[in-house]
C-alpha positions in Angstrom: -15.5 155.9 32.3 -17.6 154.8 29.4 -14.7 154.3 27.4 -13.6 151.1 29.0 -17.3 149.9 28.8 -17.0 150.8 25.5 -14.1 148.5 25.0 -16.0 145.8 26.8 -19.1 145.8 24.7 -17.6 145.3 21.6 -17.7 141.6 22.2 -22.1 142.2 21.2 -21.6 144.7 19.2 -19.0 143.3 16.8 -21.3 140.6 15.8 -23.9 142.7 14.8 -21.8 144.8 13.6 -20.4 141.8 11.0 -24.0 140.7 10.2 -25.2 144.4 9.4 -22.1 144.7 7.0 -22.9 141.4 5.6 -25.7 143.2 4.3 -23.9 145.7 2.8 -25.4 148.5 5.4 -22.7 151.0 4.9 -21.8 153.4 8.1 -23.3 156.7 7.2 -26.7 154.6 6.2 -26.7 153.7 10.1 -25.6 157.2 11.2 -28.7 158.5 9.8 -30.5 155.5 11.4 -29.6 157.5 14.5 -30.8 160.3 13.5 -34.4 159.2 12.0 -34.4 157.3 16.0 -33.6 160.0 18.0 -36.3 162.0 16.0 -39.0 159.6 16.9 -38.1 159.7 20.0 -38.5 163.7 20.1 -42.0 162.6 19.0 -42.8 160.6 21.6 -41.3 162.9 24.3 -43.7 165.6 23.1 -46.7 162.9 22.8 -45.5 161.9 26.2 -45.3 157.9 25.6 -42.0 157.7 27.6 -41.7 154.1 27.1 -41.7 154.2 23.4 -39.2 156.9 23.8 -36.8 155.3 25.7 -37.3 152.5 23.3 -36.1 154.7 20.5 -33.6 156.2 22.7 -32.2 152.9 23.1 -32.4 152.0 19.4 -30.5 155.9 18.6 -27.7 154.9 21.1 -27.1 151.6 19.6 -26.9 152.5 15.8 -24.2 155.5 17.5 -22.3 152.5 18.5 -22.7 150.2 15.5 -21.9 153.0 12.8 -17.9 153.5 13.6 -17.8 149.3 14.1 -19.1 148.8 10.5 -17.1 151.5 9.3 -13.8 149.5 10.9 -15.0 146.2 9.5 -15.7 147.4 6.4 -12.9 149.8 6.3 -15.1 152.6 5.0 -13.3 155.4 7.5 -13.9 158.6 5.7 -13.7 162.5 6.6 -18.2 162.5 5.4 -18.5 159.8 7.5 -16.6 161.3 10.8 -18.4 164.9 9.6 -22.3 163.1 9.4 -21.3 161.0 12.9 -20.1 164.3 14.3 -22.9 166.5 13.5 -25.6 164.1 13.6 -24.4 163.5 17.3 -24.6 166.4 18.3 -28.3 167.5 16.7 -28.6 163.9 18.5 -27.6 165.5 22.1 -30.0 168.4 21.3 -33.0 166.2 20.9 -32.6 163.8 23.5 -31.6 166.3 26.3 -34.3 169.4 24.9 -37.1 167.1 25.5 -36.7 167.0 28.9 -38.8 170.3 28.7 -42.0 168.1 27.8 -42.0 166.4 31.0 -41.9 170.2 32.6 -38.5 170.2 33.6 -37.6 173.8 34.0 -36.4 175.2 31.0 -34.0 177.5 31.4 -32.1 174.4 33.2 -32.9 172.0 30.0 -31.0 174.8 28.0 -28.2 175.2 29.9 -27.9 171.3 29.9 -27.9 170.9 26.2 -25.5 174.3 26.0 -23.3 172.7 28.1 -23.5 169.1 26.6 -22.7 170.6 23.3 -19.7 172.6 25.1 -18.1 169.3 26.2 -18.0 168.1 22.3 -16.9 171.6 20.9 -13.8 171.5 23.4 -13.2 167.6 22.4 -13.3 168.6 18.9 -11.4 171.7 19.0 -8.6 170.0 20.8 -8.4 166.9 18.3 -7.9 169.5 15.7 -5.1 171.2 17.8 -3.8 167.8 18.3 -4.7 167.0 22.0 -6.4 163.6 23.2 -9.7 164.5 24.7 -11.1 160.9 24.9 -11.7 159.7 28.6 -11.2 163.3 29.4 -14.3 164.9 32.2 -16.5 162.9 34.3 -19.6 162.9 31.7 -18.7 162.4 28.5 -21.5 161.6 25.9 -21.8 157.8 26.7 -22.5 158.9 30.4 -25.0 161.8 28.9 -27.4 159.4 27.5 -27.5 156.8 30.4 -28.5 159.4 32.5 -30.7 160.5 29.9 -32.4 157.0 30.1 -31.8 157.1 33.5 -33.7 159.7 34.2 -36.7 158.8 32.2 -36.6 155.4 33.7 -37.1 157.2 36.9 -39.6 159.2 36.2 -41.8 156.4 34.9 -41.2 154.2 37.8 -40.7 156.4 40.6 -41.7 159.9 40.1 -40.7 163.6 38.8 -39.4 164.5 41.7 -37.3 162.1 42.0 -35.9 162.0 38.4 -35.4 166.0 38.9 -32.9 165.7 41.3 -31.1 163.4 39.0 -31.3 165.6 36.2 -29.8 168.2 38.5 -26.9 165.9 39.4 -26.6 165.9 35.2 -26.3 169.5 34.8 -23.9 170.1 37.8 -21.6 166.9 36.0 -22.0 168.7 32.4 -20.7 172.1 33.8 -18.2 170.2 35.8 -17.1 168.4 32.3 -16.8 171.8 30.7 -14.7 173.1 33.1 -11.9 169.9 33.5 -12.0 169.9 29.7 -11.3 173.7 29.3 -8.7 173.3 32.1 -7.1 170.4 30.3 -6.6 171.8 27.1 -5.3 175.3 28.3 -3.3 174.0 30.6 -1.4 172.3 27.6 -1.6 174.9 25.2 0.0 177.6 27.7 3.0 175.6 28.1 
């Protein structure tokens, strides 16, 4: 689903995308832009100054977006860069979705979120290599994981924990679903 949204929004972020690689702000440099975001947004999760965090986790999400459109425009593709994106996405997914446990959503849930958030990408990645297309693949893929991410920390600060818990529960039943499409997916083709 994201990935036609994705599509869409090139239209902003190609612009900004040009004017960063007008000043020669190369793709990994805004990958680990990501990173150092998300990271301050841990921080304020654990200070508990949820707007600053979704601030950050707004700012995170964006420089994911803008790294792979600098890379195009510069033509700057490269196996570190796919590696750091990769990997820094994932520690990425780990921050944004642990810190859920700092707003005293029950742990062992928070766990199995991230576990099964970094399941989702581990299938993806292991059936690129294999040669299968996993994009658009599952009902939550990691767009969809951090708008309900801000989703649910919008809710919490407008409405109230209760109310954000029942959508983080809707987040962990999609991320299992996820898990199990892309599993079926993948040996589905590989038994035939």
């Amino acid at each position: 689903m994201i990935t036609k949204i994705r599509r869409q929004s090139k239209r902003i972020l190609t612009p900004i995308a040009k004017f960063l690689a007008k000043l020669h702000i190369t793709p990994n440099y805004i990958t680990l832009f990501g990173l150092i975001f998300s990271l301050l947004y841990f921080f304020e999760m654990m200070l508990s100054n949820l707007i600053f965090s979704i601030i950050f986790l707004i700012i995170s999400a964006l420089m994911d977006a803008l790294d792979g459109e600098v890379a195009r425009i510069l033509n700057k593709s490269s196996n570190l860069g796919s590696f750091l994106d990769s990997t820094l996405d994932r520690v990425e997914d780990t921050l944004y979705i642990s810190s859920f446990i700092f707003i005293n959503f029950p742990s062992v849930l928070v766990v199995l979120s991230v576990g099964f958030s970094l399941i989702i990408s581990y299938i993806r990645a292991k059936a690129d290599a294999l040669g299968l297309k996993m994009e658009g693949r599952g009902i939550i893929e990691r767009g969809e994981r951090i708008i309900f991410v801000f989703i649910i920390l919008l809710v919490y600060i407008i409405f109230s924990k209760e109310v954000s818990l029942y959508i983080f529960y809707l987040f962990l039943v999609l991320t299992l679903i996820t898990v199990i499409q892309r599993f079926y997916v993948v040996y589905s083709a590989l038994r035939k």
